[in-house]
N, C-alpha and C positions, 0 to 999 in steps of 0.2 A: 412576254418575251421581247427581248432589245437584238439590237444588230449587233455581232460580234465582228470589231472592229480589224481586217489583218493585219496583222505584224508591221512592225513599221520600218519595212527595210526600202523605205523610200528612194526612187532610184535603185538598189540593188537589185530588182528582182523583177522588174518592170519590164524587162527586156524578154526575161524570161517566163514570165509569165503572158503578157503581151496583155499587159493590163493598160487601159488609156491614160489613167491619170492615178496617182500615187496617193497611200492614202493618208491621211492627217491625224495629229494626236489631237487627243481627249486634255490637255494638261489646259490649265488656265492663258494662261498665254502665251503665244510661239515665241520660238527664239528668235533673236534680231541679231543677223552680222553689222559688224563693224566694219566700216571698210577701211583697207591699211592705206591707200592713196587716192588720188586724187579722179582717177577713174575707176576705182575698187579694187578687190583683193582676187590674184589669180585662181585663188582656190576658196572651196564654202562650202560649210557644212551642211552635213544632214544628222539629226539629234534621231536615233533608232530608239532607244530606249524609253519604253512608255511612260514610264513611271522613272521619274527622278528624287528622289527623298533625303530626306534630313538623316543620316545615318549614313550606313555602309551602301551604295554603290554597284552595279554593273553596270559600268556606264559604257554605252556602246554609241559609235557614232561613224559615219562615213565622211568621206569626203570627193567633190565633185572639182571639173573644171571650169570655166565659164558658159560654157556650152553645155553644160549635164552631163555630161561624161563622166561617168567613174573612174576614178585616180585612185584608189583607195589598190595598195599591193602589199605582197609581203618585204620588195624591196625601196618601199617607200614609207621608215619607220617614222612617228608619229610622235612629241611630246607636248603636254600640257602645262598650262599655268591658270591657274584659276583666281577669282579675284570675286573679295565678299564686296558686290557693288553697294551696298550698304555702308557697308565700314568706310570703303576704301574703294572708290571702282579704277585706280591705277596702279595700287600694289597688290602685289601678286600674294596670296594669303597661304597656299602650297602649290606643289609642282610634282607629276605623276607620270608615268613613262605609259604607254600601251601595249597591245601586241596585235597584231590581224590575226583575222579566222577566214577561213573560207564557209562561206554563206551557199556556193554552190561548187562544188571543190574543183580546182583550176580554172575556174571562167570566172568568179564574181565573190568579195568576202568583205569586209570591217575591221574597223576596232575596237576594242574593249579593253576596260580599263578599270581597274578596283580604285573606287573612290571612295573618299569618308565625307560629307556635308556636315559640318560643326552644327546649321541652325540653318531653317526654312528660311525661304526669300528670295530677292533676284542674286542672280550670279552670274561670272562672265569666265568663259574659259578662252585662252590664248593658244589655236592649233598651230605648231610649228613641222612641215612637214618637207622630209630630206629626203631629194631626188636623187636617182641612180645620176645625174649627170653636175650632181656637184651644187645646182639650186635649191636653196630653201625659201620658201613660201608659207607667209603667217595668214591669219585671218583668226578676227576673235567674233565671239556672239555672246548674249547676253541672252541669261531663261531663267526661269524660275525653280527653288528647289521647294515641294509641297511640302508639310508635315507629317503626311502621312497616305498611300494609296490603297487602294480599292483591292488587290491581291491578299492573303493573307502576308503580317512583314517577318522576318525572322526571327526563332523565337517564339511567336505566334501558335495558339491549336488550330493543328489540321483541321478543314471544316469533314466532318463526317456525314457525310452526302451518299443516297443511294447510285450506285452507278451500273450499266449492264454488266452482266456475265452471264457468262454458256456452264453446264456443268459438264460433269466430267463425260470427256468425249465428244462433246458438244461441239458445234461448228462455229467457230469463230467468225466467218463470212457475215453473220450475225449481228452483229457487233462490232464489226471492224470496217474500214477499208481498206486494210494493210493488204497487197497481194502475197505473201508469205508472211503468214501473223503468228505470232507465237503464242499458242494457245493458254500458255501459262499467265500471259498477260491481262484474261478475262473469265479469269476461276475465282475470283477476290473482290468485293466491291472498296468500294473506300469506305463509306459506313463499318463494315466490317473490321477491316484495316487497323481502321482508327480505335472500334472498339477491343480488338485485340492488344494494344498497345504494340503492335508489331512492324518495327522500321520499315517502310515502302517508298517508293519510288513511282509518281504520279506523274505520267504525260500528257498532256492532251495534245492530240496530234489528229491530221486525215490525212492521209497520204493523198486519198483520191481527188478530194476538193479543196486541198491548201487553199491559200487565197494568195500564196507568198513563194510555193514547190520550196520553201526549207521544213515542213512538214517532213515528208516522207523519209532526208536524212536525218534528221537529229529524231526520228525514233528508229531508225537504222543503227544510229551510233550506241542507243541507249540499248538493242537488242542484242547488238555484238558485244558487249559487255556485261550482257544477265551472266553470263554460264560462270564468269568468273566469281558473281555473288551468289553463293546459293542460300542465304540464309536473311539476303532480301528478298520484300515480294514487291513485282514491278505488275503495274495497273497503265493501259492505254484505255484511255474512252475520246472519243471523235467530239468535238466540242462544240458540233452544231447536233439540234435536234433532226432527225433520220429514223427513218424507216422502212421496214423490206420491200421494194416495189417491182414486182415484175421477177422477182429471184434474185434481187439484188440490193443492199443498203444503197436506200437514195436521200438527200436530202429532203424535209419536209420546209417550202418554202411558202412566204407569206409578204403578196405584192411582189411574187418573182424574187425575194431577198433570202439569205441564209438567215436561220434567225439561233442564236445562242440555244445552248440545251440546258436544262436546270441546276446542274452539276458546274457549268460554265458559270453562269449565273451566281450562284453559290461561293466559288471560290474568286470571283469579281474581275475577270478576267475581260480584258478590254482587246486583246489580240488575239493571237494565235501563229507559233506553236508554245506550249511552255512546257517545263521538267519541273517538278517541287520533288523535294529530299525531304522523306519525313522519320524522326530518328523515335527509338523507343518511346517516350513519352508522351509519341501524338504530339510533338510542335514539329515546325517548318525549322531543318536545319542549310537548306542552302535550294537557290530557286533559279532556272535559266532562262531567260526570256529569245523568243528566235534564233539565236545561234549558242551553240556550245561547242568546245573542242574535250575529247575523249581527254586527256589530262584532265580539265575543270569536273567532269563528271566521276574518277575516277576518286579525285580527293574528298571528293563530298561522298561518296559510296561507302570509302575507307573510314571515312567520321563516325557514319552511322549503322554499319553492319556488326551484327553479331558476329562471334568466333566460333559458335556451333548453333547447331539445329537439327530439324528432321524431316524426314523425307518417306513419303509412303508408295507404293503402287507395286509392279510384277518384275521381276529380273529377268531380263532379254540374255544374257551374257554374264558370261564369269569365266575371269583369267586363272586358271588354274592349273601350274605347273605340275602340280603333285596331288596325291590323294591328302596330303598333311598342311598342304600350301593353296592359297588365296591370295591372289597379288591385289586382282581388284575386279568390279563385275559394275553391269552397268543395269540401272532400274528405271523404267516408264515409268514417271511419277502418274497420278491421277489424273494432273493437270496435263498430262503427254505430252512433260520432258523426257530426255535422253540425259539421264547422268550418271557422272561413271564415280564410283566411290573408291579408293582404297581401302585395304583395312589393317587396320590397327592391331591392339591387344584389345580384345574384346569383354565384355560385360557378361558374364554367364547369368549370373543371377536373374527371378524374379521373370521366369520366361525366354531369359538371352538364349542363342544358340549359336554353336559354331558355324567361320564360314563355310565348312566344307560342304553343309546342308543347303547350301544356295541352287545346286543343280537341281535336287530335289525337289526346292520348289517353282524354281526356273520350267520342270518339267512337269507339276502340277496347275502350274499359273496359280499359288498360292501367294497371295498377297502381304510380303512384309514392310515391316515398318524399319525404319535403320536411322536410327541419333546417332552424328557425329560431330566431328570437330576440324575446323579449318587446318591447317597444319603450311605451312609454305603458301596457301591461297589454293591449297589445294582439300576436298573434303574427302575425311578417312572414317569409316565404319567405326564406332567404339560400342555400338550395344545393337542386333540383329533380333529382332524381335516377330511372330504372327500377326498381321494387322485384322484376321481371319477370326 
């Protein structure tokens, strides 16, 4: 087992974590600022982004005052110029806008920036960054782009790795540190996953032991957005190896250190927190590394979800104006979700049955099965089946 590295929101999170000293990438050689004058540049980077590669880009980075102070705002936007120090290390090769996130929402964020690297090597980017009071302040650094990192890259097959899960009903406490964990999230392993060929959404996240506290939100952001996908299946596992101690998941440490879990291991992960999108075919269709905003997560969800599916467990509830009318009822899945279906025109055949029969089984606790279909983002009954 290796030390898993935290997130590199160097200076970002320092403060709030109340960590001593920030921690350092893995990349072959750090970046080097330039200085713009004669006693240095008022402002300087911090390269967040672990992995920098020859392709497509999230390239996230902050920015500091001379003092370590974080400068980095939403009213302090941010553009680039970047330069193949190979070719050319004084022309500018393209030029890229960014956007801030908040890393800790209203106290501490970055920015990120979709890049493309033509070809591995050194390279130099030029920060130009515009203050609320009319100052602009550059500062450039030079780093390297590798060939290729240690993550799976996009594109790429999901690695299918055994990972924990509870069964149905099962206590997630288990397996989690989330303080409100969504049980759904640990009924599915990734091995599984993978072998089903069935799009998922893989976190690795600890709420309780971040090393960085942007753990705990960005699989906050990832939760509050499951209900809207139901025909994803979303996977958290804690990305240090852990154990129940005492009545509690606790870390299993070695020399007092966290030490990576096999699964961390496996998918070659040097930090932590991360999101991978993995669409029908078992590859890696989009991946976040410590920070994401609900848009980024939203468009990579819509890439790779289905337009229907199915859903099994017991009906708690059914809207039901009329003995002839079903508006919509809601089913405890196995995994013990709460989801509410509408319905459609329904499927008789082959077993189907109307909805009117849903109280009936509502008040047997008979367990149906119900495929449907997305409809507005919203999921509507098309065939009501005994899963019994």
């Amino acid at each position: 087992m290796r030390r898993l590295i935290p997130a590199l929101l160097v200076g970002l999170v320092v403060a709030a974590c109340g960590s001593a000293a920030p921690a350092v990438s893995e990349r072959p050689a750090a970046p080097s600022a330039r200085p713009s004058t004669a006693t240095g540049p008022n402002i300087l980077p911090i390269f967040v982004s672990s992995e920098i590669l020859a392709g497509q880009n999230r390239f996230m980075f902050s920015l500091t005052d001379r003092s370590n102070q974080v400068i980095a705002a939403p009213d302090v936007p941010v553009t680039l110029e970047f330069y193949d120090v190979a070719a050319d290390e004084n022309e500018v090769a393209f030029t890229a806008d960014s956007r801030f996130l908040w890393a800790i929402e209203g106290e501490r964020g970055l920015y990120a920036s979709t890049v493309e690297f033509p070809k591995a090597g050194r390279w130099g980017v030029r920060f130009t960054a515009a203050f609320p009071d009319g100052r602009t302040e550059q500062v450039r650094a030079d780093f390297d782009v590798a060939a290729s990192g240690s993550t799976p890259a996009i594109g790429a097959p999901a690695v299918g790795v055994d990972t924990p899960t509870i069964g149905a009903g099962g206590d997630a406490a288990t397996v989690s540190t989330d303080r409100a964990p969504n049980p759904a999230f640990y009924t599915r392993s990734v091995a599984d996953a993978v072998d089903a060929k069935a799009p998922f959404v893989l976190v690795f996240a600890t709420p309780a032991f971040c090393q960085t506290a942007v753990c705990g939100p960005m699989l906050d952001t990832v939760k509050a957005l499951a209900a809207d996908y139901p025909t994803l299946t979303f996977i958290n596992v804690e990305p240090y190896t852990m154990a129940m101690t005492d009545g509690s998941l606790q870390p299993v440490l070695a020399d007092g250190q966290l030490q990576a879990a096999p699964w961390t291991d496996a998918w070659g992960l040097r930090t932590e927190p991360w999101v991978f999108v993995v669409d029908g075919e078992g590859k890696v269709a989009a991946k976040f590394e410590a920070v994401v905003a609900e848009d980024e997560l939203r468009a990579a969800f819509d890439a790779v979800a289905p337009t229907s599916g199915s859903a099994t467990g017991i009906v708690t509830a059914v809207d039901q104006p009329s003995i002839t009318k079903v508006n919509s009822f809601t089913l405890r899945t196995d995994a013990g979700e709460e989801r509410v279906f509408g319905v459609g025109t329904l499927d008789l055949t082959d077993g189907g049955f109307n909805a009117g029969h849903l109280r009936e089984h509502m008040a047997t606790g008979t367990k149906v099965n119900v495929a449907f279909e997305l409809v507005d983002g919203r999921p509507v009954a098309v065939k009501l089946t005994d899963a019994e």
